[in-house]
C-alpha positions as CSV (number, residue, x, y, z in Angstrom):
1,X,83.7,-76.7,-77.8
2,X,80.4,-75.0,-75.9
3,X,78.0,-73.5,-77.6
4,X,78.1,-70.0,-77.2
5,X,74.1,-68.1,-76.2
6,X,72.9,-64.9,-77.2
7,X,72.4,-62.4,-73.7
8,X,69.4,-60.1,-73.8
9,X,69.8,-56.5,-74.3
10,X,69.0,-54.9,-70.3
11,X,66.2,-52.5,-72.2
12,X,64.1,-55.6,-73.4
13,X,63.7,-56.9,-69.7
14,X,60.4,-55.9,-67.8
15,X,61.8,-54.5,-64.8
16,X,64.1,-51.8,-66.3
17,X,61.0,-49.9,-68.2
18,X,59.2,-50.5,-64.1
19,X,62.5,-48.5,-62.8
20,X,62.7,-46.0,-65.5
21,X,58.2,-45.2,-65.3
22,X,59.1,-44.8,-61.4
23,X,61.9,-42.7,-61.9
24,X,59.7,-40.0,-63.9
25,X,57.3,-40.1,-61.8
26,X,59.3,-38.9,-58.8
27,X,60.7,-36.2,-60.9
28,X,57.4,-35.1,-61.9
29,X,56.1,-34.9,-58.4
30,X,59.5,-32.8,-57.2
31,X,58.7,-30.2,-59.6
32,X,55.0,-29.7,-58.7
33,X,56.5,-29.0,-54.8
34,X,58.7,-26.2,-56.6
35,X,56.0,-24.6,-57.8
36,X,54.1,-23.7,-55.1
37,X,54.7,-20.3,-53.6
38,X,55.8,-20.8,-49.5
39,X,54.3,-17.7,-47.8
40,X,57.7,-15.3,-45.9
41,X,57.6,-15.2,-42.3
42,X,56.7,-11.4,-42.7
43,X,53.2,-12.0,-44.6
44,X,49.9,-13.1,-42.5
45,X,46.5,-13.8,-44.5
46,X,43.9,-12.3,-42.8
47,X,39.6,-13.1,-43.3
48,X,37.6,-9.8,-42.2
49,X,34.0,-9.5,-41.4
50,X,33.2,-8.4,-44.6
51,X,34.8,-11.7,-46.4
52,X,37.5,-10.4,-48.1
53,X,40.6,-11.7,-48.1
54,X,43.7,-9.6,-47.5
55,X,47.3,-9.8,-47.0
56,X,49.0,-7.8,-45.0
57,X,52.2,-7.2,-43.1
58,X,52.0,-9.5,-39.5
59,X,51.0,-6.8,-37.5
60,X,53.3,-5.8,-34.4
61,X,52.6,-6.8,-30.8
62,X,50.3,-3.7,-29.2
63,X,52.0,-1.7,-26.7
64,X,48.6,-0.5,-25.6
65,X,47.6,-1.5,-21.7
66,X,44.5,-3.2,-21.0
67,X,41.5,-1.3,-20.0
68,X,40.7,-0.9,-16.1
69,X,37.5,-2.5,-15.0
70,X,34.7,-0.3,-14.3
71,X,34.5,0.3,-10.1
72,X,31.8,-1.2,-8.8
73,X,29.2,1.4,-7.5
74,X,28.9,1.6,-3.6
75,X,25.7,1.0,-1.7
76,X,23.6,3.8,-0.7
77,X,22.1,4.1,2.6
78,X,18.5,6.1,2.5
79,X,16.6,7.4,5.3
80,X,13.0,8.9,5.6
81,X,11.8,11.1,8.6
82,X,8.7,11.3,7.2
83,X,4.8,11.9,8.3
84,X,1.6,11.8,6.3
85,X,-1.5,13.4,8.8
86,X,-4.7,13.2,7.4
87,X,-8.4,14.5,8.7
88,X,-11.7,15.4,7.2
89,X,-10.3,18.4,5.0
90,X,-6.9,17.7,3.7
91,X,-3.7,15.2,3.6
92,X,-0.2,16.5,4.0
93,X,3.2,14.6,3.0
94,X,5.5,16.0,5.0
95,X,9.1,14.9,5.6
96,X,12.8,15.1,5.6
97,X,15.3,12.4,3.6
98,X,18.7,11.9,2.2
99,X,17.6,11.5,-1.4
100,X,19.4,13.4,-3.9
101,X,17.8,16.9,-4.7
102,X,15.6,16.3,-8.0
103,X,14.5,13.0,-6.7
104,X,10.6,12.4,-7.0
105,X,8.1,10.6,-4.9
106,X,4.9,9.4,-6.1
107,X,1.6,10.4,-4.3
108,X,-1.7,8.8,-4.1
109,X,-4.8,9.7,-2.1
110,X,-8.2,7.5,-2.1
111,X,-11.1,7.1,-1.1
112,X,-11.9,2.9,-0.6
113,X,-15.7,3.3,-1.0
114,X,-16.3,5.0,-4.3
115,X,-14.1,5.0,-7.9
116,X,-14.5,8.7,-8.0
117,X,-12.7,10.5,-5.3
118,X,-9.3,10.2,-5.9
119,X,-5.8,12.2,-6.7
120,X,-2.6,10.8,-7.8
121,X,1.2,13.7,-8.7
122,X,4.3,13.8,-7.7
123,X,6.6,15.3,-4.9
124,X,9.9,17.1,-5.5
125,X,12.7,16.5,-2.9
126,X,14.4,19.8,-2.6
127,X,17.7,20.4,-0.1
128,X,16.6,17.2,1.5
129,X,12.8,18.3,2.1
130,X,9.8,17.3,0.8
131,X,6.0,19.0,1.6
132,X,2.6,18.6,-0.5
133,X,-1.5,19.2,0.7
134,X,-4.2,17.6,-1.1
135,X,-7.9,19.1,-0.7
136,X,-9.8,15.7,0.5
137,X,-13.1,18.3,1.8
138,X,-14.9,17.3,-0.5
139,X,-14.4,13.4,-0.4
140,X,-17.3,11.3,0.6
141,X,-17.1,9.8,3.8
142,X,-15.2,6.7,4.2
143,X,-12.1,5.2,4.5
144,X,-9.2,7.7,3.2
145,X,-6.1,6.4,1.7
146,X,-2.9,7.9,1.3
147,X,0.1,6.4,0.0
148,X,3.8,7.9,-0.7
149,X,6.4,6.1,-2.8
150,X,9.4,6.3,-4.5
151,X,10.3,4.6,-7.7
152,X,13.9,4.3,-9.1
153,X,12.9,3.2,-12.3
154,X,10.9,6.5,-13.1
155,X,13.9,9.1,-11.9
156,X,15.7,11.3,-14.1
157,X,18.7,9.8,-15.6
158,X,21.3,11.6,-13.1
159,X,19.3,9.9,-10.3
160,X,19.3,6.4,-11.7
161,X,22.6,6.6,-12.5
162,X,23.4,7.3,-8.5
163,X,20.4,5.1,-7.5
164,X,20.1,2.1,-10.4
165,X,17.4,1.6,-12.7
166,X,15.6,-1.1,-10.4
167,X,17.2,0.4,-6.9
168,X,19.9,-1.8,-7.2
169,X,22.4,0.6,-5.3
170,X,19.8,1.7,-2.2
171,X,19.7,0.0,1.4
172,X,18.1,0.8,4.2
173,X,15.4,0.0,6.8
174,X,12.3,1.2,4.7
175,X,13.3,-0.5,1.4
176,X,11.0,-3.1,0.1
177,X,11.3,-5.6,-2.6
178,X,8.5,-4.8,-5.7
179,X,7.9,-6.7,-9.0
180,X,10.0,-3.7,-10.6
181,X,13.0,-3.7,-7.7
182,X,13.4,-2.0,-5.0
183,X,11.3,0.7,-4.0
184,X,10.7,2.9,-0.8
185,X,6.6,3.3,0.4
186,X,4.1,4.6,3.1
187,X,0.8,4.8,4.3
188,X,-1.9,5.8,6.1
189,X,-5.5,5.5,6.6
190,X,-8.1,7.7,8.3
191,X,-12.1,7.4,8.5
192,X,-13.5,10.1,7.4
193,X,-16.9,10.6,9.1
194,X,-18.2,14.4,8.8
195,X,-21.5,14.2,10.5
196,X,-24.2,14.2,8.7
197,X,-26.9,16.8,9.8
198,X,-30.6,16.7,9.2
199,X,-33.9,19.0,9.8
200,X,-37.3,18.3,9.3
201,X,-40.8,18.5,11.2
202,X,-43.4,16.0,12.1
203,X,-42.8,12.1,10.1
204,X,-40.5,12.1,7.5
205,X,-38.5,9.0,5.8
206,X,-35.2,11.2,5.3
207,X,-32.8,10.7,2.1
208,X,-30.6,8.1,1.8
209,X,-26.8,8.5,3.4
210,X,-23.7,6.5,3.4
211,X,-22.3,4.8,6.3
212,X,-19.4,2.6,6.9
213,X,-18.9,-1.0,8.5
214,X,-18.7,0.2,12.3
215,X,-20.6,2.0,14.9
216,X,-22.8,5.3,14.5
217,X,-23.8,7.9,17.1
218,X,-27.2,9.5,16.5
219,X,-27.9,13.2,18.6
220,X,-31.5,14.1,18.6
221,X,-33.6,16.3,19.8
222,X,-37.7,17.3,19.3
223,X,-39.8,19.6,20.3
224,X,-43.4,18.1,20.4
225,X,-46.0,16.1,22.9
226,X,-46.6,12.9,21.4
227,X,-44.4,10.2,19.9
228,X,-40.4,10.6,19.2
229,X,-39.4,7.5,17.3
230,X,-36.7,7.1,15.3
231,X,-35.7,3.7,13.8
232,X,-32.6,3.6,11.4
233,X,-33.2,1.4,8.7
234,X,-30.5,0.1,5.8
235,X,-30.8,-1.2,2.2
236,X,-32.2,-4.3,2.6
237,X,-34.9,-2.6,5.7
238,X,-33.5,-4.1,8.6
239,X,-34.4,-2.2,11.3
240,X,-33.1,-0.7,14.3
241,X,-34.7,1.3,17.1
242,X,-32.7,4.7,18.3
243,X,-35.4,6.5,20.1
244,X,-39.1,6.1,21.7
245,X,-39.7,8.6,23.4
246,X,-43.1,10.7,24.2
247,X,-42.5,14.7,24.3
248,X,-39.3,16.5,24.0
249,X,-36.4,15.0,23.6
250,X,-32.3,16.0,23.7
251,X,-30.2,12.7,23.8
252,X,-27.5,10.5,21.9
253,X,-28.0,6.7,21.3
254,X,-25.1,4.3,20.0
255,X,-26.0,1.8,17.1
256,X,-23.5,-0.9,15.6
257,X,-23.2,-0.9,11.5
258,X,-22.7,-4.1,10.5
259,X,-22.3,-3.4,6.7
260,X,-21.3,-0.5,4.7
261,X,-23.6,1.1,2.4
262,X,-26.7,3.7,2.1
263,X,-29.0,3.8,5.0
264,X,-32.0,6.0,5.9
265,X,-33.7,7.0,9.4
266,X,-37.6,6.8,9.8
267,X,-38.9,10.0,12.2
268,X,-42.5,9.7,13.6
269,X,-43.1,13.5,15.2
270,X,-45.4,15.9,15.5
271,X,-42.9,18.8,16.2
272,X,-40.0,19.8,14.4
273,X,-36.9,18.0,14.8
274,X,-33.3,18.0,14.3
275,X,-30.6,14.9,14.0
276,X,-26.6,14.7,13.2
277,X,-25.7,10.9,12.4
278,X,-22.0,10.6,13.6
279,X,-19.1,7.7,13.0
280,X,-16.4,9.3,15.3
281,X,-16.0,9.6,18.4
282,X,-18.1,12.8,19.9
283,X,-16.6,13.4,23.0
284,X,-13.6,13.0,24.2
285,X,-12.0,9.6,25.2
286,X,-10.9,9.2,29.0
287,X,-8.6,6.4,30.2
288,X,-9.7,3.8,32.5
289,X,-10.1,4.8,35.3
290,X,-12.2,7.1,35.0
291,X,-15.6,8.6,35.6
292,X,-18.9,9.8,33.7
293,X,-21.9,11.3,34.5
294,X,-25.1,12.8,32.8
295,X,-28.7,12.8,32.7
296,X,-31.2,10.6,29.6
297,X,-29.8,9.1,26.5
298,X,-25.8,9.7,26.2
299,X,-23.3,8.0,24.3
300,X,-19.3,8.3,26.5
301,X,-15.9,6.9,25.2
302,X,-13.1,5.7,27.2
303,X,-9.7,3.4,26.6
304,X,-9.3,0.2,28.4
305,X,-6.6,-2.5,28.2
306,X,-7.5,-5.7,27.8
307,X,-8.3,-7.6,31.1
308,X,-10.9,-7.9,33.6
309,X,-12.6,-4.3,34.4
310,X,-15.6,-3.4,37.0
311,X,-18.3,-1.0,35.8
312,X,-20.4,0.5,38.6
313,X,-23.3,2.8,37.7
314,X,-26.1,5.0,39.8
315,X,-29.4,5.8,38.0
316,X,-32.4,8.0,40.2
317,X,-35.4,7.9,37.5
318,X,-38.1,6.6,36.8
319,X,-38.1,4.9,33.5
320,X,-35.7,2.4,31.8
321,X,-32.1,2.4,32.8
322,X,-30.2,0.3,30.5
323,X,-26.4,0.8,30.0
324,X,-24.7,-1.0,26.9
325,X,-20.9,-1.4,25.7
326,X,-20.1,-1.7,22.6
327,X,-23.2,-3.0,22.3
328,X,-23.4,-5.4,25.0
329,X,-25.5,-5.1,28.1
330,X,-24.1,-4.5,31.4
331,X,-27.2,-3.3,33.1
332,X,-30.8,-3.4,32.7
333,X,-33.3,-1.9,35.1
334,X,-36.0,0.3,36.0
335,X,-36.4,3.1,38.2
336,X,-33.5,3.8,40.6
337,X,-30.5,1.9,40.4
338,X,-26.9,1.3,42.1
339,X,-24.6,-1.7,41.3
340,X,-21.2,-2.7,39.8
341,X,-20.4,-5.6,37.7
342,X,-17.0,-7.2,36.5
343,X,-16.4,-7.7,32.8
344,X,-13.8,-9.3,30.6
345,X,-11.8,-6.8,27.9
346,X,-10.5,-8.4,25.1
347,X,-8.4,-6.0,23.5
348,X,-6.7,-2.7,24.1
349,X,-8.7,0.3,22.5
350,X,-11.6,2.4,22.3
351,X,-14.4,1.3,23.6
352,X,-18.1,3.2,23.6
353,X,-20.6,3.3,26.8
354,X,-24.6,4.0,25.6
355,X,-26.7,5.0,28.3
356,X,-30.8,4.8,27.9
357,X,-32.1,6.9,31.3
358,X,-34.8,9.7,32.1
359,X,-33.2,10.9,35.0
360,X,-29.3,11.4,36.4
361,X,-26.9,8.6,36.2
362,X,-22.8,8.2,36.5
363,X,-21.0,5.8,35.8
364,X,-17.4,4.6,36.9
365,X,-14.6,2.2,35.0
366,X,-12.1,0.5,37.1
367,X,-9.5,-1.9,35.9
């Protein structure tokens, strides 16, 4: 007969306690999942600027419609019929344009050779017309500036909106490009040159006067019977001889001004005197061709066009016959004269015809 063996219990084996640890374990972990709270369908969490945190109902879809783009602003086309004139007393701005009514233009007049005459305001356009006069009479003598603008950037705010802050809407022929935008300016120049007028009697070293880079025309006249000499001298002394001339005298004489600045005129007389110092033209201008005559020291102006031009001249005297343009000697002689010769023009313009002579003379320009 076998021996009958014990069997052991399932609970005292190893791997039943394994199953059974396992078993809880998976239960434990199923009933943390219950726990936690799954958010409805209807409930959105929201995080606002302010970092709260709210809860609220999911909000519905907007039936609002999306706002239009704003139109882009059309292009606006300015024009200017404009004129600025200017002479020895006054400036005027004168003009028509398309601006809006209310829009302003800037102004500025100066003088180049001195800090101190100078004026600066502002134009109103009005039904499409603008007009101003500024009092330059008593501005030195020199080179006048005046200058008319208009700035976008310093409009009223109904004209930049219409215009942009920088001009960014405007067009047109007369529109620039500035650090600032677009802007819309003019100018014009003018020499002043008022003659200056001086009296005295016998030698004299007059007062100091201005003159500009350029030419100057000197009329004289004496009353006396010895010497007439005039020299014109400037800052540094150079000098220059006008006149020399024994007796009475009633001319004009031409010198070139090679640097701005103060300048003064040396008289040796023994009568009274009189001299106006001049830096426009005198007389005026013919065009080529044309003809002059006279008799002693003159000073004529005529227009030529650049190319090659004959100059024929007649002098019955005595004394020196020298005729100059623009400085330049054509003719040179004494006593009585008659002879033409050709000379090259460089340039279009005005040109100026000194004649030193003690009797008759004429002179003719051909081109």
């Amino acid at each position: 007969m076998q021996e009958v063996k014990n069997k052991k219990k399932m609970y005292t084996q190893w791997w039943f306690w394994v199953i059974i640890i396992l078993l809880i374990f998976g239960y434990l972990i199923s009933l943390s999942y219950k726990n936690v709270e799954t958010p409805s369908e209807k409930q959105v969490t929201e995080v606002v600027s302010n970092n709260e945190t709210i809860t609220s109902e999911k909000a519905p879809e907007s039936n609002t419609e999306p706002v239009a783009a704003e139109p882009k602003k059309k292009m606006v086309e300015i024009t200017f019929d404009n004129k600025i004139t200017i002479d020895d007393k006054k400036v005027v701005f004168l003009g028509e344009t398309n601006l809006q009514d209310g829009a302003v233009l800037h102004y500025v007049v100066y003088n180049d050779s001195n800090d101190i005459n100078q004026e600066e305001g502002k134009i109103q356009v009005k039904t499409g017309k603008f007009k101003h006069t500024v009092d330059i009479s008593s501005y030195a003598n020199g080179n006048i500036t005046a200058k008319l603008t208009f700035y976008p950037s310093l409009q009223s705010e109904k004209i930049i909106e219409i215009y942009g802050s920088a001009g960014e809407y405007i067009t047109g022929e007369r529109v620039t490009e500035a650090f600032s935008g677009k802007i819309i300016s003019f100018q014009e120049s003018y020499l002043k040159s008022v003659p200056i007028a001086l009296k005295g009697s016998g030698d004299t070293a007059t007062d100091m006067f201005s003159l500009n880079q350029g030419y100057a025309i000197v009329k004289a006249s004496h009353t006396g019977s010895s010497n007439f000499i005039l020299h014109l001298l400037d800052q540094a002394g150079k000098k220059i001889s006008l006149v020399n001339e024994i007796g009475n005298y009633d001319g004009s004489t031409f010198s070139l001004i090679k640097n701005e600045g103060k300048h003064l005129l040396n008289v040796k007389a023994d009568g009274p005197w009189s001299i106006e110092v001049s830096q426009s033209p005198t007389s005026e201008a013919k065009d080529a061709p044309a003809s002059f005559t006279g008799q002693g020291d003159d000073v004529v102006f005529v227009n030529l066009k650049s190319g090659l031009t004959k100059f024929s001249s007649e002098h019955l005297g005595k004394s020196n016959f020298i005729v100059k343009v623009n400085g330049s000697s054509i003719v040179n002689e004494i006593g009585h004269y008659s002879g033409s010769s050709a000379n090259s023009v460089q340039d279009d313009g005005l040109y100026i015809i000194s004649i030193r002579a003690d009797g008759k003379w004429s002179i003719t320009v051909e081109q």
